[in-house]
VMD Tcl script that draws the C-alpha trace (Angstrom):
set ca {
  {35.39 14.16 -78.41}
  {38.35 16.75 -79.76}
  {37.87 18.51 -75.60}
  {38.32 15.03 -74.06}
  {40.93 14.24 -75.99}
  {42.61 17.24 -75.07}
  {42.11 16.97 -71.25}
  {43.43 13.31 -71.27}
  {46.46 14.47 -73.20}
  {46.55 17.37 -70.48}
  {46.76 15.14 -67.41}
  {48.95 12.25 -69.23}
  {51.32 15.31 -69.73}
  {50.72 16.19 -66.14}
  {51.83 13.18 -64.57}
  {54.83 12.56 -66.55}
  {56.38 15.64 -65.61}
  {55.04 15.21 -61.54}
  {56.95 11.58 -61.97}
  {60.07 13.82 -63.28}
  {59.99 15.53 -59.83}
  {58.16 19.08 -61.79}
  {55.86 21.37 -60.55}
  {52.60 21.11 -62.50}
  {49.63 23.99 -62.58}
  {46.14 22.52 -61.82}
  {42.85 23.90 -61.20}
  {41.06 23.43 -57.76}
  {37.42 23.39 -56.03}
  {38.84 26.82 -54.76}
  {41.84 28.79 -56.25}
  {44.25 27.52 -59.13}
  {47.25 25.65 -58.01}
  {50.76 24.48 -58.29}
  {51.84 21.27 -57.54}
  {54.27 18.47 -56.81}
  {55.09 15.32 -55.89}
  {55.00 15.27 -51.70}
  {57.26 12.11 -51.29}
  {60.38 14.15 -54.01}
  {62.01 16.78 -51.50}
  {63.52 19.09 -54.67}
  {59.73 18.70 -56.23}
  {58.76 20.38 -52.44}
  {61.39 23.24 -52.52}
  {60.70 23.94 -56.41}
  {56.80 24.94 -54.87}
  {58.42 27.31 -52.45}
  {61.26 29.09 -54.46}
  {59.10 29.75 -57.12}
  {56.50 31.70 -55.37}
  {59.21 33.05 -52.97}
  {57.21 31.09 -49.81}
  {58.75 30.84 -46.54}
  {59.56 27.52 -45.10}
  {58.17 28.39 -42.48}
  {54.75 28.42 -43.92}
  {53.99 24.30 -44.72}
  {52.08 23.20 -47.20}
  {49.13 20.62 -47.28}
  {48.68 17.42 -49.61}
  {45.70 16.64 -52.22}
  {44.70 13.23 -52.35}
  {42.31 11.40 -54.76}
  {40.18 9.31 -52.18}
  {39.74 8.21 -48.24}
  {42.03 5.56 -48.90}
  {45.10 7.09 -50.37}
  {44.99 9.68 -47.18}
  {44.95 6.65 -44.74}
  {47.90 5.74 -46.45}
  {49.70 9.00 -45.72}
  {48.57 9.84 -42.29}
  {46.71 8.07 -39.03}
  {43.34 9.21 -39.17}
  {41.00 8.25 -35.92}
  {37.94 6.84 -36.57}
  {35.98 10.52 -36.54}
  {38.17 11.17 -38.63}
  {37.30 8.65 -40.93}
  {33.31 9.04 -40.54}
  {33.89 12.73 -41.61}
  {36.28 11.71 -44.51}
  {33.89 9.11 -45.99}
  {30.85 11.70 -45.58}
  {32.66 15.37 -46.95}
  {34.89 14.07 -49.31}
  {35.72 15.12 -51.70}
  {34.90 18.61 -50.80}
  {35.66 21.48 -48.34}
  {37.52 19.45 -45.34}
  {41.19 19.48 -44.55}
  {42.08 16.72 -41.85}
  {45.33 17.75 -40.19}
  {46.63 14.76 -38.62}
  {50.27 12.71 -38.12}
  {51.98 11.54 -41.20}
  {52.76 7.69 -41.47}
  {56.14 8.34 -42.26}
  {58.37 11.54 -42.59}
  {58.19 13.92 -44.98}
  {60.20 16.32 -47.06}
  {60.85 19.51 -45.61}
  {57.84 22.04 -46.51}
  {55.36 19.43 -46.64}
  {53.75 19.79 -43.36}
  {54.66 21.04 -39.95}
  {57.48 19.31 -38.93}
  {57.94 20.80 -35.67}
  {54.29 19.96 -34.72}
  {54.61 16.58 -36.53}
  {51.21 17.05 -38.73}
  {50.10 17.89 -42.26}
  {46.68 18.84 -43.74}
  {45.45 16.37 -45.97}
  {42.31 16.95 -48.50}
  {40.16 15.56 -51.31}
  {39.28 18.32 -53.76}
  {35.87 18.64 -55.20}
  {36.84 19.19 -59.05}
  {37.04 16.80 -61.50}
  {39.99 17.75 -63.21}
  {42.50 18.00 -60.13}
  {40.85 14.63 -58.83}
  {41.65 13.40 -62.82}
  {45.01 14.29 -62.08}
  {45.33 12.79 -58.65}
  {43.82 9.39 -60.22}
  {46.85 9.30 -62.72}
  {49.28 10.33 -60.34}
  {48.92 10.36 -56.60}
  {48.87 12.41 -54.03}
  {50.20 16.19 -54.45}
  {51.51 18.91 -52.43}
  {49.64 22.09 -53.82}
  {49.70 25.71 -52.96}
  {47.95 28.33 -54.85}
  {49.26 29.70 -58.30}
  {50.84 33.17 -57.65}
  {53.77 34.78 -55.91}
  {53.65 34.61 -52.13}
  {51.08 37.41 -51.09}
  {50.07 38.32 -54.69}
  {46.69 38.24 -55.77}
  {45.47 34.43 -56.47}
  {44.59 33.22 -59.79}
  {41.34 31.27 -60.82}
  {42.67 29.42 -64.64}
  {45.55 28.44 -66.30}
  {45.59 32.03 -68.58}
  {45.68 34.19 -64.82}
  {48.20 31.34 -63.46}
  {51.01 32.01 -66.28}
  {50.22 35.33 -66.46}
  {51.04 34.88 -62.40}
  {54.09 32.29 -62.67}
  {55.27 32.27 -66.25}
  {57.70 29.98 -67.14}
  {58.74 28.85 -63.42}
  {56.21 26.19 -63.84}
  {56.60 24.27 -66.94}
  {52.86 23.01 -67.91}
  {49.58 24.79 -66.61}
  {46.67 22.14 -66.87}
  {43.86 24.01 -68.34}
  {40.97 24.39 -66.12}
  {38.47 26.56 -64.06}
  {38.44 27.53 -60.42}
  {35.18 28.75 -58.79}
  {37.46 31.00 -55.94}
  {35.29 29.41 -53.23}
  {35.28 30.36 -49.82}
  {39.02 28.25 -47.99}
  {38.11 24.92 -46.86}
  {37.38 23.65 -43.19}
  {40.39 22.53 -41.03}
  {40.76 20.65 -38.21}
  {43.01 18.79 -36.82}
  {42.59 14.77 -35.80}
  {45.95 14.32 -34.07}
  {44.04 13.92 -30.34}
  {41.34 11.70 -29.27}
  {38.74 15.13 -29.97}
  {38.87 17.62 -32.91}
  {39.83 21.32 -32.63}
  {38.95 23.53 -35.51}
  {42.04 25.60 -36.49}
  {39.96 27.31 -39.19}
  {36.27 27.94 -39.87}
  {35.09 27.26 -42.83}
  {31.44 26.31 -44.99}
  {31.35 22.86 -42.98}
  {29.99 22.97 -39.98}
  {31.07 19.93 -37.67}
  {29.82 20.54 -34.17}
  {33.20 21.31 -32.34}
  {35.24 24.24 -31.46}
}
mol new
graphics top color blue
foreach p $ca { graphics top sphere $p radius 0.5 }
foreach p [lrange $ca 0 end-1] q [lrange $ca 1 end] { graphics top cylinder $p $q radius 0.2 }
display resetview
C-alpha cells in the first residue's frame, strides 16, 4: 500500500510541474527519459538546452492511447490498424501534425513528428494524468543513456527538477515508419516486423 502510495504521489507531482511548463524524468519501455509538455514551446527548448541537443535533431511525442495520437496527427487508416494492434509497444508512427508545433518538436521542415505509445506502466501512468509528452532520453547529448531515476540524476542533476522513480529494461529502439503517404516506408528497423520496406 506504502509503494502505491508513493508512485501516485510521484506522478501527481509529475504532472503539476509538466502543467508548470517543467521538464519531468520518467522511465520508459526502453531508456529513461526527460520530458515536457509538446504544446509549451519554453517546456520544448528546456529538453534541448539541458542535454545540450541540437535543434536540428527533433524530438518525438509519447502519448497514452490511439486516440490521443489521432488528436495530434492524421493517421491513415494503416496507420490506424497498426496503432490499435502494437500499441502500446515498440511502434513510432511518423506522420503530419494536426496543427503546428513548437520548435523542436518534430521536423518542421518535413512537416512530421513521430508519435508513440510506450509499453510501461509508469510512463503510460503519467501520460493518463497528464497528456501527451515530448521525451528524449535522460543524459547529455551523446553521453551514455541511463536506465532509472538514480543513473538519470547522476546523468542530469539538478537541470531537471523531479526524476519519477522507475525502471527501464534498455530494449532494443522502437520501429519507425512514417504514414505521411498513401504506403509506409520504414525509416528505421526495429523488433516489429510490418511487411514493407
Amino acid at each position: 500500500m506504502t509503494d502505491n502510495l508513493a508512485a501516485m504521489d510521484a506522478i501527481e507531482r509529475a504532472a503539476k510541474l509538466l502543467r508548470e511548463g517543467k521538464v519531468v524524468g520518467i522511465p520508459t519501455d526502453t531508456v529513461y527519459g526527460v520530458g515536457a509538455d509538446p504544446l509549451q514551446p519554453w517546456a520544448v527548448s528546456s529538453l534541448f538546452e539541458l542535454k545540450g541537443r541540437e535543434l536540428t535533431k527533433p524530438i518525438g511525442i509519447l502519448v497514452a492511447d490511439v486516440e490521443e495520437a489521432r488528436s495530434l496527427v492524421q493517421l491513415p487508416l494503416y496507420a490506424l490498424e497498426w496503432s490499435e494492434r502494437y500499441w502500446p509497444g515498440p511502434l513510432t508512427l511518423v506522420a503530419r501534425p494536426v496543427s503546428p508545433l513548437p520548435v523542436g518538436v518534430g521536423d518542421a521542415e518535413r512537416r512530421t513528428v513521430g508519435v508513440r505509445v510506450p509499453d510501461h506502466p509508469v510512463t503510460l501512468a503519467v501520460l493518463e494524468a497528464f497528456g501527451s509528452l515530448a521525451v528524449t532520453s535522460a543524459n547529455p547529448a551523446g553521453g551514455a543513456e541511463t536506465l532509472d531515476e538514480v543513473a538519470a540524476a547522476a546523468s542530469l542533476g539538478d537541470l531537471v527538477p523531479f526524476y519519477v522513480p522507475g525502471h527501464c529494461p534498455g530494449t532494443v529502439a522502437s520501429t519507425v515508419v512514417d504514414v505521411t503517404g498513401g504506403t509506409a516506408r520504414i525509416l528505421r528497423s526495429g523488433p516489429l516486423e510490418l511487411g514493407v520496406s
